[in-house]
C-alpha positions in Angstrom: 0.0 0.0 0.0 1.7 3.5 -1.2 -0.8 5.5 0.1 -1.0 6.2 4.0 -4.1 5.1 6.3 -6.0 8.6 6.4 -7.0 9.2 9.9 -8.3 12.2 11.9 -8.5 12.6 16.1 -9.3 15.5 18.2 -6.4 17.5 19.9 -6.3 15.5 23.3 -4.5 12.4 21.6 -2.4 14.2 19.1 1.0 13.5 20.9 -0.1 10.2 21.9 -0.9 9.0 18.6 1.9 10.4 17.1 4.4 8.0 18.9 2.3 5.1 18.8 2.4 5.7 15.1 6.0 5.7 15.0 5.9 2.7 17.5 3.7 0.7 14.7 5.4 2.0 11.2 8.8 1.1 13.1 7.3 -2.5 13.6 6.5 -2.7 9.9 3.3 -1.0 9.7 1.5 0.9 6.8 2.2 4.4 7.0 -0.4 6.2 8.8 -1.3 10.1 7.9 -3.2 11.4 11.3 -5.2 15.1 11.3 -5.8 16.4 15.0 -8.8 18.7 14.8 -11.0 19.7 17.2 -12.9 17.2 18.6 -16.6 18.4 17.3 -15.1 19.5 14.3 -13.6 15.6 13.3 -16.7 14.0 14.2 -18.7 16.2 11.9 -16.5 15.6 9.1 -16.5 12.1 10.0 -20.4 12.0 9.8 -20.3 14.0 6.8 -18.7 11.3 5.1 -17.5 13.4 2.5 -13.9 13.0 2.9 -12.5 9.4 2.3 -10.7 8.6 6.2 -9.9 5.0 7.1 -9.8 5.5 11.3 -11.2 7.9 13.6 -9.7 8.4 17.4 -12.6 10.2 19.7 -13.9 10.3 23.1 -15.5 6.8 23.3 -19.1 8.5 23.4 -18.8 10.1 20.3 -17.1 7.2 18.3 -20.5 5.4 19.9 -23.1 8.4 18.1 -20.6 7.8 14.7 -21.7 3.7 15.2 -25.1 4.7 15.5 -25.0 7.0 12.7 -23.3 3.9 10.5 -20.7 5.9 10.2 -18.1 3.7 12.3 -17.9 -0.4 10.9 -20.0 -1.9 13.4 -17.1 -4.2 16.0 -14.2 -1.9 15.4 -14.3 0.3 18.2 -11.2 -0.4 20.5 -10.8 1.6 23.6 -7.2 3.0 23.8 -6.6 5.4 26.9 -8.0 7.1 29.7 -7.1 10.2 30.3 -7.5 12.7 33.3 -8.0 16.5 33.5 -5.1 18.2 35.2 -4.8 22.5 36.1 -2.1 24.2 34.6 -0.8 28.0 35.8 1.5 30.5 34.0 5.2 29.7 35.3 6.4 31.9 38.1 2.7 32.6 39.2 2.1 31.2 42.5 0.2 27.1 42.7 -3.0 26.7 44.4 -3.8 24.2 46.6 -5.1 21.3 44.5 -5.2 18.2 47.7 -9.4 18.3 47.7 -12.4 19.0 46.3 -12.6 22.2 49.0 -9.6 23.6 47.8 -10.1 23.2 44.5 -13.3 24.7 44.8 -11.7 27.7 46.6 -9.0 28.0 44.2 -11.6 28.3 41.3 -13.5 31.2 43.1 -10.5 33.1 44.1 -9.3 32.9 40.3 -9.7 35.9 38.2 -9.9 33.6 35.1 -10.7 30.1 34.9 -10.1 28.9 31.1 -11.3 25.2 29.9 -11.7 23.3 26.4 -14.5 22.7 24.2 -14.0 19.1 24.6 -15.5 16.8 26.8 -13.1 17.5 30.0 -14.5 21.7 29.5 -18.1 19.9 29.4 -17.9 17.8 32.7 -16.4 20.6 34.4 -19.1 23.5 33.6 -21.2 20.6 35.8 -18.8 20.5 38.2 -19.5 24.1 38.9 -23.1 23.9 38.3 -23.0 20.8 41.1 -21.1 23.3 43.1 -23.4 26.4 43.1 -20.8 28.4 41.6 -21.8 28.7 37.8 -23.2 32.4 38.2 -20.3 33.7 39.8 -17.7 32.1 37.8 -19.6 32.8 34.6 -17.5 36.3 33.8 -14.6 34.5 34.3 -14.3 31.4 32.8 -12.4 31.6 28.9 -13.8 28.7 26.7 -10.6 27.8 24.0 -11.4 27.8 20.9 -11.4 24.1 19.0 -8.2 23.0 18.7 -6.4 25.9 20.7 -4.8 24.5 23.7 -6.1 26.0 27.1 -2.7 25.7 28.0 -1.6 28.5 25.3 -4.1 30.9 26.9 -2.2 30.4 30.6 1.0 30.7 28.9 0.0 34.2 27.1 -1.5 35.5 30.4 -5.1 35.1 28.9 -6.2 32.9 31.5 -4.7 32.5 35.1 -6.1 29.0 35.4 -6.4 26.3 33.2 -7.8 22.8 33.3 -7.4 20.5 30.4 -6.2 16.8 30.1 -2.9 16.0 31.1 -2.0 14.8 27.8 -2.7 18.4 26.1 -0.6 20.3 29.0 2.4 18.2 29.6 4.6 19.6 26.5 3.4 23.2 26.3 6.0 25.5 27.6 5.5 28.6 29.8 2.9 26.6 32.1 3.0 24.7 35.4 1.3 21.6 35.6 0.1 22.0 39.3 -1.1 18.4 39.1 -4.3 16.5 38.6 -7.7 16.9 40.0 -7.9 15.0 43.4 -9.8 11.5 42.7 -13.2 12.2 43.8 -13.5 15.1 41.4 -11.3 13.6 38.4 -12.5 13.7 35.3 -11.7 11.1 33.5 -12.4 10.7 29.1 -11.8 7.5 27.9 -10.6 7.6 24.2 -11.1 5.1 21.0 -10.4 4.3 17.3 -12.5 2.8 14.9 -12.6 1.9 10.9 -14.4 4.5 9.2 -17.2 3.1 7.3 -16.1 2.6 3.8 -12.8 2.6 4.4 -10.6 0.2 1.6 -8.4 -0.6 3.9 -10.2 -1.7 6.9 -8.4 -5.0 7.5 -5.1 -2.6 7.8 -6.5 0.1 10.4 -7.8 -2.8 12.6 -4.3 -4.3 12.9 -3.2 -1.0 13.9 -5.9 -0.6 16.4 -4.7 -3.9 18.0 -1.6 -2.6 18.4 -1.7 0.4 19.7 -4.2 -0.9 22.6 -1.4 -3.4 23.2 0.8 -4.0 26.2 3.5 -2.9 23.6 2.2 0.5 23.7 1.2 0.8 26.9 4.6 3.1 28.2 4.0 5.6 25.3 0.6 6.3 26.6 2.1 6.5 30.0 4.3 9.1 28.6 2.2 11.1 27.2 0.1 11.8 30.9 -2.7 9.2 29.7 -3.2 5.3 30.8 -3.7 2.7 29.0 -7.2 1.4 28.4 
């Protein structure tokens, strides 16, 4: 095959997918051409089916309305990773205290910006606040990124003095801290798949990559990359 597998994937799993592609062409594997979009945006043109993709890496709830929609071959989805939602500050401004779901909840109100993603970590945590009482008063401040535009970029440019995203989409940006993850009993966590596009001519390849990257073989790249293997 001369041509690469065409995929597309949201921003969360661009780095990871990007090494477990060179884990799997280094193996022997087809070449394998991935776009990183924002996540609405690549399930829309998924579903458009306009544009001739082989696989398609989502949150695992959307890959499930593209299997619905026939849009997905029916037995291809394979869960890959799960990956948490971490808070990220501009380096050299001070951390807050991150050990509960009290402080967190302090730290959020005494924030003069709060900035989160379009994706489904910034959903789940607009009903955080919402479970918390605080959506009114932290309505003025909260920053939603635009798709595909790290929240992590907006803490770095001073845009937004607190920012919670996945691990995965903070670890590599540089003029952040990574204060640390969100304490367990308010984690968020988004559990991430691949499937074969309908229609897709080369379905037999993209499944054999599928089974590889949610191998044990690919486990420490995921690890990595601040996500954990599914």
């Amino acid at each position: 095959m001369t041509t690469p597998l065409r995929g597309i994937s949201s921003m969360a799993t661009r780095q990871v997918l990007a090494e477990l592609v060179q884990g799997w062409t280094t193996r022997g594997g087809e070449a394998v051409a991935i776009e990183s979009v924002g996540g609405v945006d690549a399930a829309r043109r998924v579903q458009g089916g306009e544009e001739p993709f082989d696989v398609v890496f989502l949150a695992s709830d959307a890959i499930d309305k593209l299997l619905a929609a026939g849009r997905v071959v029916p037995g291809s989805k394979v869960d890959l990773v799960h990956s948490g939602v971490a808070v990220a500050v501009r380096t050299g401004t001070p951390h807050p205290d991150l050990t509960s779901e009290a402080s967190v909840r302090q730290a959020i109100l005494a924030a003069p910006t709060i900035g989160y993603s379009t994706g489904p970590s910034g959903v789940a945590l607009q009903k955080l606040f919402e479970r918390w009482g605080v959506a009114d008063q932290v309505r003025e401040r909260t920053v939603q990124a635009p798709p595909g535009v790290p929240v992590g970029s907006l803490v770095a440019q001073g845009q937004v003095a607190l920012g919670f995203q996945q691990l995965s989409e903070l670890i590599s940006l540089q003029g952040i801290d990574v204060v640390g993850p969100l304490p367990a009993e308010i984690q968020i966590t988004t559990t991430f798949s691949g499937g074969v596009v309908a229609g897709s001519p080369n379905a037999d390849a993209v499944q054999r990559l599928l089974t590889f990257m949610a191998s044990p073989e690919a486990a420490e790249a995921k690890r990595r990359q601040g996500m954990d293997p599914a």
